[in-house]
C-alpha positions in Angstrom: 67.3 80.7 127.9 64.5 78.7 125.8 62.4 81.0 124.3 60.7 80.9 121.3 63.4 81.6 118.8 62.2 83.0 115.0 64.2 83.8 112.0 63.8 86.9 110.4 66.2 87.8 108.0 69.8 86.3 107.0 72.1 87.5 104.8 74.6 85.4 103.3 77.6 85.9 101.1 80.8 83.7 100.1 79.4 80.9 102.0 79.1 77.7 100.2 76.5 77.9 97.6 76.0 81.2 98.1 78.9 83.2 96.2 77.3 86.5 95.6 75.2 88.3 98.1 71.7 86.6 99.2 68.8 87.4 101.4 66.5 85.1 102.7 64.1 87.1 104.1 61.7 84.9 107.0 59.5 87.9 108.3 55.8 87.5 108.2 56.6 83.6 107.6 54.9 81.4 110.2 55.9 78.5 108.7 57.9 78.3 105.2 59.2 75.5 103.1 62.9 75.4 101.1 61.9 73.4 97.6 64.3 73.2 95.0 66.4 70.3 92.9 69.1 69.2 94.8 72.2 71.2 94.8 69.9 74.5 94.7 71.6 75.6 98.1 68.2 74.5 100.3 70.6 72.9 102.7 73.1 75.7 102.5 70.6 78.4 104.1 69.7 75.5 107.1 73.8 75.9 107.3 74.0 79.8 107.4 71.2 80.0 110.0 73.2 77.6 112.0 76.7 78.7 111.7 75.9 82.1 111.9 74.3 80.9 115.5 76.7 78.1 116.4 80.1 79.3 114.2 79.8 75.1 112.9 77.6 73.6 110.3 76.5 69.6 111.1 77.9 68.9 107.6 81.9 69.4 109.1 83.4 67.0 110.3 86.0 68.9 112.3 83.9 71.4 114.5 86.8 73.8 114.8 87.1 74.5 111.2 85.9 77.2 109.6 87.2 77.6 105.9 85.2 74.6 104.4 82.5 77.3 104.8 84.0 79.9 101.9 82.5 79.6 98.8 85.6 78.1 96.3 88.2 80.3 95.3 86.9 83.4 97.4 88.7 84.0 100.2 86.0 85.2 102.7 82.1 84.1 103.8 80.1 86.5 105.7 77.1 85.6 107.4 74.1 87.7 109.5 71.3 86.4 110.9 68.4 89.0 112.7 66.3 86.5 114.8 63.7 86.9 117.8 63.5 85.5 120.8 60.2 86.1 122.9 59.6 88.7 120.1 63.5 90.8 121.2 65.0 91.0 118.4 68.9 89.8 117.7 71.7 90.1 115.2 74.4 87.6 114.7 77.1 87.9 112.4 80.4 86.2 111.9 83.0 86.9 109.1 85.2 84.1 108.5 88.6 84.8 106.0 90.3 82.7 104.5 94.4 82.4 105.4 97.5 80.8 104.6 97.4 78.5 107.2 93.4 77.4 107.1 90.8 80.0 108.2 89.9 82.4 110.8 86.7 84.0 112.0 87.5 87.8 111.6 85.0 89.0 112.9 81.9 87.5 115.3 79.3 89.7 117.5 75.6 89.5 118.6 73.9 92.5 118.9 70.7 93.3 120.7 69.2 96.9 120.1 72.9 97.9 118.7 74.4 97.0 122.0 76.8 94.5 121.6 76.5 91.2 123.8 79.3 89.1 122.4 82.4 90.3 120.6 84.1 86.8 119.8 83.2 84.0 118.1 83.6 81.7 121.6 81.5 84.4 123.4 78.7 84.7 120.7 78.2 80.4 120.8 78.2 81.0 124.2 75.8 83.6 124.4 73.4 82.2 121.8 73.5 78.5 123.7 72.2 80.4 126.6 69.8 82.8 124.5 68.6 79.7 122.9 68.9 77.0 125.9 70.2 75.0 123.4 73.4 73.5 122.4 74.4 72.7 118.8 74.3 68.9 119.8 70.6 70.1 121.1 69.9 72.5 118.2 70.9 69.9 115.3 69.3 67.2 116.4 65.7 68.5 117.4 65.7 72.1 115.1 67.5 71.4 112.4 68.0 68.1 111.9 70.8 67.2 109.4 69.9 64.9 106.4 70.0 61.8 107.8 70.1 62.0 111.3 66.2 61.6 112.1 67.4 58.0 111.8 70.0 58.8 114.6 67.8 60.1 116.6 65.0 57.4 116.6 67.9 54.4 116.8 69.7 56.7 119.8 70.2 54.7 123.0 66.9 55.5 124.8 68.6 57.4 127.8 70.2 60.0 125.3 67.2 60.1 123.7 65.1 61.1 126.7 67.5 63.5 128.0 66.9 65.2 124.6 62.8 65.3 124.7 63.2 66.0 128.5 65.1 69.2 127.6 63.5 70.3 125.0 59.6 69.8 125.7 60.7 71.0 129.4 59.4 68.0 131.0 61.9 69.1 133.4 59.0 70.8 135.3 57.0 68.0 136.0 59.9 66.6 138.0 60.3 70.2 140.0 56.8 70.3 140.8 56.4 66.7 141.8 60.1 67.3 144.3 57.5 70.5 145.7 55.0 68.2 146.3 57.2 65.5 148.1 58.6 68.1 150.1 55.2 70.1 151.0 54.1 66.2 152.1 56.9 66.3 154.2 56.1 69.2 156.0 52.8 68.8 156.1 52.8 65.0 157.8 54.0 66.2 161.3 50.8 68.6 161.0 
């Protein structure tokens, strides 16, 4: 996984700010900005993209749990997000309802040209980590970063912090190509 992921359309409905149906619509969009007064639902579409990848938002602060995510007083949030990677293009939808006991995701698949990859909501996080090369530790601290957190990140101890930059500017090749040059040295010395 690891290649360069774009959004290009998510639909949202039922899920927290967004009650009624809503399309944010990314294609064309090399870069784009969310501006709005506060409580305009800017972080809210940051949260779709994510859950709908992830089945979590950052703002939870049980992982598991899925019903803070329906809008209040309906009793189901549906999310789908058609995103790109290395220009392939993916759907990922999960339907969380709402139950006497909490909350359930109904319903969770990724779908690449109508074949379906992923039929659960454990298999579709698991699918899109791999997709993506990233987990959501990974994915919401260096592309999305939760209000906030940029502070986390720069005060992080500087190990976790380098593993982080290490995965995610793959600066993990320099230290494969360096161990190919150790061990070509190696051969080559009896030579």
């Amino acid at each position: 996984g690891g290649g360069t992921v774009r959004p290009a359309r998510l639909e949202v409905e039922g899920f927290t700010a967004f009650r009624q149906p809503t399309v944010v619509d990314f294609a064309g969009a090399d870069l784009f900005a969310l501006v709005g007064p506060t409580g305009a639902g800017k972080t809210s579409v940051i949260d779709a993209l994510t859950f709908a990848l992830y089945g979590t938002v950052p703002r939870l602060d049980d992982r598991r749990a899925v019903a803070p995510v329906i809008s209040q007083n309906l009793n189901e949030a549906r999310v789908r997000l058609d995103f790109t990677v290395d220009g392939e293009p993916y759907t990922a939808v999960r339907v969380v309802r709402a139950t006497k006991a909490g909350a359930t995701t109904k319903e969770a698949r990724l779908e690449r040209a109508g074949e379906v990859l992923a039929g659960t909501a454990d298999e579709l996080t698991a699918a899109v980590t791999d997709l993506l090369g990233l987990t959501f530790e990974h994915f919401t601290t260096c592309v999305s970063l939760p209000q906030g957190q940029f502070a986390r990140f720069l005060h992080d101890k500087p190990r976790s912090r380098q593993d982080l930059l290490v995965r995610l500017l793959d600066l993990g090749l320099y230290e494969r190509v360096a161990s190919a040059a150790r061990q070509r040295a190696a051969l080559a010395r009896p030579r």
